[in-house]
C-alpha positions as CSV (number, residue, x, y, z in Angstrom):
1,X,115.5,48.0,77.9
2,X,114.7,51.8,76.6
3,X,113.4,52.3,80.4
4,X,116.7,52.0,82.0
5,X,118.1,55.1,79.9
6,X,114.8,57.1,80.6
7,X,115.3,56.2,84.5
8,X,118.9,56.8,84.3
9,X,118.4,60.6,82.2
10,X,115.4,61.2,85.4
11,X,118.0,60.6,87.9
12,X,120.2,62.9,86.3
13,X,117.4,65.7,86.3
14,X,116.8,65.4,89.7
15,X,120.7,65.5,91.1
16,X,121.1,68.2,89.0
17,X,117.9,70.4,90.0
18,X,118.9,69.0,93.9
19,X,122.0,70.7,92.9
20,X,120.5,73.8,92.0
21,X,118.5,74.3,94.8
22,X,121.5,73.6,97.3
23,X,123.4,76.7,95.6
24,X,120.7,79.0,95.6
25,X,120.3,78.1,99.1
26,X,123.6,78.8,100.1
27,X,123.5,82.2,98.2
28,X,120.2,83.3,100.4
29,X,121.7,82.4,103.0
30,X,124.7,84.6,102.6
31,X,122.5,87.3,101.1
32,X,120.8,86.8,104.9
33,X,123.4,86.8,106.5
34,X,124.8,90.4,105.0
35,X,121.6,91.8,105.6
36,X,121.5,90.5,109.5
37,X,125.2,92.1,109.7
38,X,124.1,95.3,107.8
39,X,121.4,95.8,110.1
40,X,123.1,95.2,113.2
41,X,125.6,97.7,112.0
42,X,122.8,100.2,111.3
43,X,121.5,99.8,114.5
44,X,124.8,100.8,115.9
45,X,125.0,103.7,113.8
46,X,121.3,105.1,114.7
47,X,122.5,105.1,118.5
48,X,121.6,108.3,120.4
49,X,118.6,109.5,118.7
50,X,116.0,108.5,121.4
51,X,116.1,106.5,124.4
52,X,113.2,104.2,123.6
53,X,114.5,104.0,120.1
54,X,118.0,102.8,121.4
55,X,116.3,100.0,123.7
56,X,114.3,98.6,120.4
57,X,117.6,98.6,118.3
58,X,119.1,96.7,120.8
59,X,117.2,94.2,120.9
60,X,116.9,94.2,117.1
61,X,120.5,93.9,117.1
62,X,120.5,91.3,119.9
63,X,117.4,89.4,117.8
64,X,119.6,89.3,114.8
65,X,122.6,88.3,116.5
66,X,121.0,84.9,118.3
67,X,119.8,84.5,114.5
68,X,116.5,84.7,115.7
69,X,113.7,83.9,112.8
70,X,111.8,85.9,110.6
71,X,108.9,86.9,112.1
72,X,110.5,87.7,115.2
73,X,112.5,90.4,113.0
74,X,109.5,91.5,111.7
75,X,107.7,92.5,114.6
76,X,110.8,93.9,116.3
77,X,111.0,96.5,113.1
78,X,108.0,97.4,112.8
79,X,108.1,98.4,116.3
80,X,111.0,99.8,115.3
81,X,109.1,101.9,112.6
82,X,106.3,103.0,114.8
83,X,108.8,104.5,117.5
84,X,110.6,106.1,114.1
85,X,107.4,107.6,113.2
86,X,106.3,108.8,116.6
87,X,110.1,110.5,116.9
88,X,109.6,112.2,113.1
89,X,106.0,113.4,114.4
90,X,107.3,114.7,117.5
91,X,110.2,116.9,115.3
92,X,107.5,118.3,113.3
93,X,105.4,119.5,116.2
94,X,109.3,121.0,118.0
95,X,109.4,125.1,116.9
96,X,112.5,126.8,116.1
97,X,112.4,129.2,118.4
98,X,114.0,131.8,116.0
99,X,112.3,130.4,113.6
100,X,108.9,133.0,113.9
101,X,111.1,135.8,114.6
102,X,113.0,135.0,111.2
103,X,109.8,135.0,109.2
104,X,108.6,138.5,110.9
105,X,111.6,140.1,109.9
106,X,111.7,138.7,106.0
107,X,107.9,139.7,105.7
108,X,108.9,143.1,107.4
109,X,111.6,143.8,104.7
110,X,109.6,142.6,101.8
111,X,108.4,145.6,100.0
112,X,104.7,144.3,99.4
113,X,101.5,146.4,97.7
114,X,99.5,147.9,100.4
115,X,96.8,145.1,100.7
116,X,99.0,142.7,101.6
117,X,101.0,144.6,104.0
118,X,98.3,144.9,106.4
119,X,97.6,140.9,106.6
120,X,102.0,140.3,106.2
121,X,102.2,142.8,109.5
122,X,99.3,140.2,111.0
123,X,101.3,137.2,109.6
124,X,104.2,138.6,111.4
125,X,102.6,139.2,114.6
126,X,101.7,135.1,114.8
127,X,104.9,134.1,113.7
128,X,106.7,135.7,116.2
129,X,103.9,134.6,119.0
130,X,103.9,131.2,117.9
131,X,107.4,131.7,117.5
132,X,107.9,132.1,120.8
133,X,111.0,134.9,120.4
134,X,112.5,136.1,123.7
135,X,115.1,138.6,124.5
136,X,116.6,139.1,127.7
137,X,113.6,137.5,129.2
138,X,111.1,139.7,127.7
139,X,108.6,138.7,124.8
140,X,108.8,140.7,121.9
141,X,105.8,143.1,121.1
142,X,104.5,143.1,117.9
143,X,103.0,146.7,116.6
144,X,99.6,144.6,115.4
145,X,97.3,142.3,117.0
146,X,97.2,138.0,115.4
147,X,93.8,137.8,113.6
């Protein structure tokens, strides 16, 4: 008769761990479902950027909003990711036109010892070529060749 207790205490365990696991179910699943709003909202808010980058959010944001699964998500972001990379690439490679000229002038009023001056006049030649300064549709000379 001691088993009935035992069986009775086991049965108890187990509603109450079933219990457990049916609350921290429903908490992922609203944690899931904040992210899968957040996200569609930041893929609303990252609009305009790129053209290619728009098309992906969209159907990131169309993905998340059919509740489509996991994996799907994944590969959509990390395409996503790639296309982010590719845009931050293509910014570092874009020159500030004024940029060079800016840097010319700052190394031309920068009171340097005589051996530097001669290779800041050179550095200021490049900048302003790679710079690619124009005024009234006329390059800017420089008064030193790029070495």
């Amino acid at each position: 008769m001691s088993g009935k207790p035992d069986s009775e205490r086991w049965k108890q365990k187990y509603y109450d761990s079933l219990e457990q696991i049916e609350k921290k179910e429903r908490q992922w699943q609203d944690v899931e479902g904040l992210l899968r709003r957040g996200i569609a909202r930041l893929t609303l808010a990252a609009r305009g950027v790129n053209d290619t980058l728009d098309r992906e959010l969209e159907r990131l944001r169309n993905a998340i909003r059919d509740g489509r699964d996991s994996a799907a998500l994944q590969r959509l972001i990390e395409a996503i990711g790639n296309s982010a990379a590719r845009q931050d690439q293509g910014r570092a490679r874009v020159n500030d036109p004024k940029a060079g000229e800016t840097l010319a002038q700052l190394l031309s009023k920068i009171a340097l010892p005589r051996r530097f001056s001669r290779k800041a006049r050179g550095s200021a030649a490049i900048f302003q070529a790679r710079g690619g300064c124009v005024k009234n549709g006329a390059k800017k000379k420089s008064h030193s060749r790029p070495r």
